[in-house]
Steps between C-alpha positions, in 0.01 A plus 500: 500500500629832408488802705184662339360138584618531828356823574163445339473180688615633766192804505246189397596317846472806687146578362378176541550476831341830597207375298511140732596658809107435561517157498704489842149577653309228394458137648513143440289274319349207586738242259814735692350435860436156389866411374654711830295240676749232431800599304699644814455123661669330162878420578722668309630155327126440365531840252858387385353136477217597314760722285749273412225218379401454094199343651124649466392614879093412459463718807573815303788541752730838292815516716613791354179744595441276801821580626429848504247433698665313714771728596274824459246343768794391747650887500188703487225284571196686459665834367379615143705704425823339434386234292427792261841611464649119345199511224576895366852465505462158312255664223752775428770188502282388209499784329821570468607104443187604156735798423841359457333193339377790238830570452607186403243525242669819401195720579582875619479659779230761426260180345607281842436793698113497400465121528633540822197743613271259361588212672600663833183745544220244319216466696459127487798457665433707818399189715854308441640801687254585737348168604777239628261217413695565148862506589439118322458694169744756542768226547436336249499778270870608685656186435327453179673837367865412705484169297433629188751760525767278614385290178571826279869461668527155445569445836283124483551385883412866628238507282310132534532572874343819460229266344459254804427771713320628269258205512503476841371847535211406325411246226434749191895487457450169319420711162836654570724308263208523176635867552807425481481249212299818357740757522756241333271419214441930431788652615771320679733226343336133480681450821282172559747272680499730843137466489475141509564470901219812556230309249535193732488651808172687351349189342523260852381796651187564303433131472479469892299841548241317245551146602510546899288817560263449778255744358238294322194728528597851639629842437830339383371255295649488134184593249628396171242613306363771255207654761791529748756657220229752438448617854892492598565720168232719527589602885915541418424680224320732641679579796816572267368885389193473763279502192308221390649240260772764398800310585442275230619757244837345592478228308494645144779735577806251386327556152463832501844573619813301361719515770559131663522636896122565420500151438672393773310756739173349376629151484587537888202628604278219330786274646423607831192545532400110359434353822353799619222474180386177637447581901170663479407476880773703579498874326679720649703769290800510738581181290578718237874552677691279331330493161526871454805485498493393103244832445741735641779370245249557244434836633843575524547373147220711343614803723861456255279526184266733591611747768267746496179275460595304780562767726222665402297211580664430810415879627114432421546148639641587822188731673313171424670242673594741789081495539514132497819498792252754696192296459735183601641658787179646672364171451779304663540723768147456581510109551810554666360704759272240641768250484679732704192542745452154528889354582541823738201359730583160506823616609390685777288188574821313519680692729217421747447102375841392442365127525201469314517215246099521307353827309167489283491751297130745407576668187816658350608818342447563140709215279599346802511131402494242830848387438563862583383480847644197623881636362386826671459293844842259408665881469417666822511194694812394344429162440314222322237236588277729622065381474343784272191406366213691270147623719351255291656201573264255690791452767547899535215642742509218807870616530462852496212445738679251725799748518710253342564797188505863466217672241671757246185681359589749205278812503545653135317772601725620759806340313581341852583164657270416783642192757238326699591213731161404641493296828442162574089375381488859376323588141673679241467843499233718264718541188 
């Protein structure tokens, strides 16, 4: 990087995180509270185990993000803030890893410079860096880009293990060496043999994820077919611009403009975005990390062409998704709120019932799933094994009325936790 890059990188980093300094006031979710639950009671030899193996883990155990979890929980247990810090700094990591692989595609700095702002300031992405429920994606996308790079260097080793940790980030790394094989085929230089060792690794991988995957009928269930194509396509395209359908207009561009890092740029998007296209219970446009990527070479690529279009473009463009990051952030800060309300009060609770082992739980805040509450409970109480158990459950009242387990009630109205611990024979309180 050259010293204009420097500099303009430089002001992009600063900017970005006056513009996230926000997010340090939010709160965790319930799939954070739930991991926090039990990742600071895995030894330290399980995440390297679970590193080091080529096997598929069915129980979607990610060392690499569940480390961070891990060690994150153990310093600053219920502290938001600095779990924040890890996921900005890694997204401007990512950024710059995108701009010197530009380089190596011998892009300039002005037409890098606006790719950069795409990628760093788009909308979609705002939950990788603001939620740590993400740091899986983010991960991925980091060592997806180191790998890559160190592929541009033919530095193989550094590079495939780049790749494994990659992977172990989060699965989507598997369409990692098609992109490589891509940018061989349209720009590099037929450099097959290195591959060889990367499309192995890939192929036992994907074969166990489809062969061994415990999801048979769920969210995470594989859809391979056209009504679930549609849906997937229909959603990532139109979270790309935040207008419906409108990221599809990629797809004609490699014939409109004959230049082959178009190509490529469209070729790793597709590429990543493949098992994505085929996962229709799970939607969520934060998944768009490591498969923009390949849109912001485009953009970068088009920006060399076409200067003043694209700039122009990005300057309309920009007002636009900043509504979108707005609308996103009121909206997470909301939920986070009562997740805040909630964990606070069973806290306090805590501190005066450091021994109580069963909770049945009344309601929850807004997208508060129940896997939320019972991390919540594993997190203050710091420990597992604890009884928490749904109002509903036929087993739940005759222990909250026997005094055998604690009622947490969830007013909505009052965005409040209310604790009731009837005595013995007594009724359940008027809810």
């Amino acid at each position: 990087m050259d010293r204009e890059g420097r500099l303009r990188f430089l002001a992009l980093a600063v900017l970005f995180l006056i513009l996230n300094a926000p997010a340090y006031t939010g709160y965790f979710q319930d799939d954070e509270l739930d991991i926090m639950g039990w990742a600071p009671f895995v030894p330290a030899s399980e995440f390297l185990q679970a590193l080091a193996t080529p096997r598929f883990i069915p129980s979607n155990f990610r060392p690499v993000g569940h480390f961070y979890y891990h060690l994150l929980t153990i310093f600053f247990h219920l502290n938001f803030a600095p779990y924040i810090f890890p996921l900005q700094i890694a997204h401007l990591l990512n950024v710059w890893l995108l701009w010197m692989i530009a380089r190596k595609l011998d892009l300039d700095t002005g037409a890098i410079f606006i790719g950069a702002v795409f990628y760093l300031f788009h909308a979609a992405l705002m939950d990788v860096y603001w939620k740590p429920m993400y740091v899986f994606d983010l991960l991925c996308t980091t060592f997806c880009l180191l790998s890559f790079l160190f592929w541009l260097y033919q530095r193989w080793i550094l590079s495939f293990a780049a790749f494994w940790f990659a992977y172990k980030a989060k699965e989507l790394a598997v369409m990692l060496p098609l992109v490589m094989a891509a940018y061989e085929l349209m720009l590099g230089q037929k450099r097959w043999k290195p591959l060889i060792a990367f499309a192995l690794a890939s192929l036992s991988f994907g074969l166990q994820g489809l062969l061994l995957n415990r999801n048979k009928d769920n969210a995470y269930t594989f859809r391979f077919q056209l009504i679930a194509l549609v849906k997937t396509a229909s959603f990532y395209s139109s979270r790309l611009f935040s207008l419906k359908l409108v990221g599809l207009a990629l797809l004609p561009l490699p014939f409109i403009v004959r230049d082959r890092r178009v190509w490529f740029g469209v070729a790793t998007t597709i590429l990543l975005m493949i098992p994505l296209l085929f996962l229709p219970g799970r939607l969520l446009a934060a998944y768009w990390c490591l498969p923009m990527v390949g849109v912001a070479i485009v953009v970068m690529t088009l920006a060399a062409h076409y200067r003043t279009v694209i700039a122009a473009l990005m300057i309309l463009w920009l007002p636009w998704n900043m509504i979108q990051f707005h609308r996103a952030r009121v909206g997470t800060l909301r939920l986070e709120n009562g997740n805040r309300a909630y964990v606070a009060e069973l806290e306090r609770y805590a501190r005066s019932a450091p021994n109580q082992q069963s909770f049945v739980y009344d309601g929850r805040p807004e997208g508060f799933h129940p896997w939320g509450v019972t991390g919540a409970i594993n997190c203050v109480y710091r420990g597992i094994g604890k009884q928490v158990l749904p109002i509903d459950d036929p087993s739940a009242r005759p222990l909250v009325e026997h005094g055998e387990a604690v009622l947490l009630h969830w007013d909505a109205s009052a965005n409040q936790l209310q604790i009731h611990m009837p005595a013995n024979g007594n009724k359940l309180p008027s809810l």
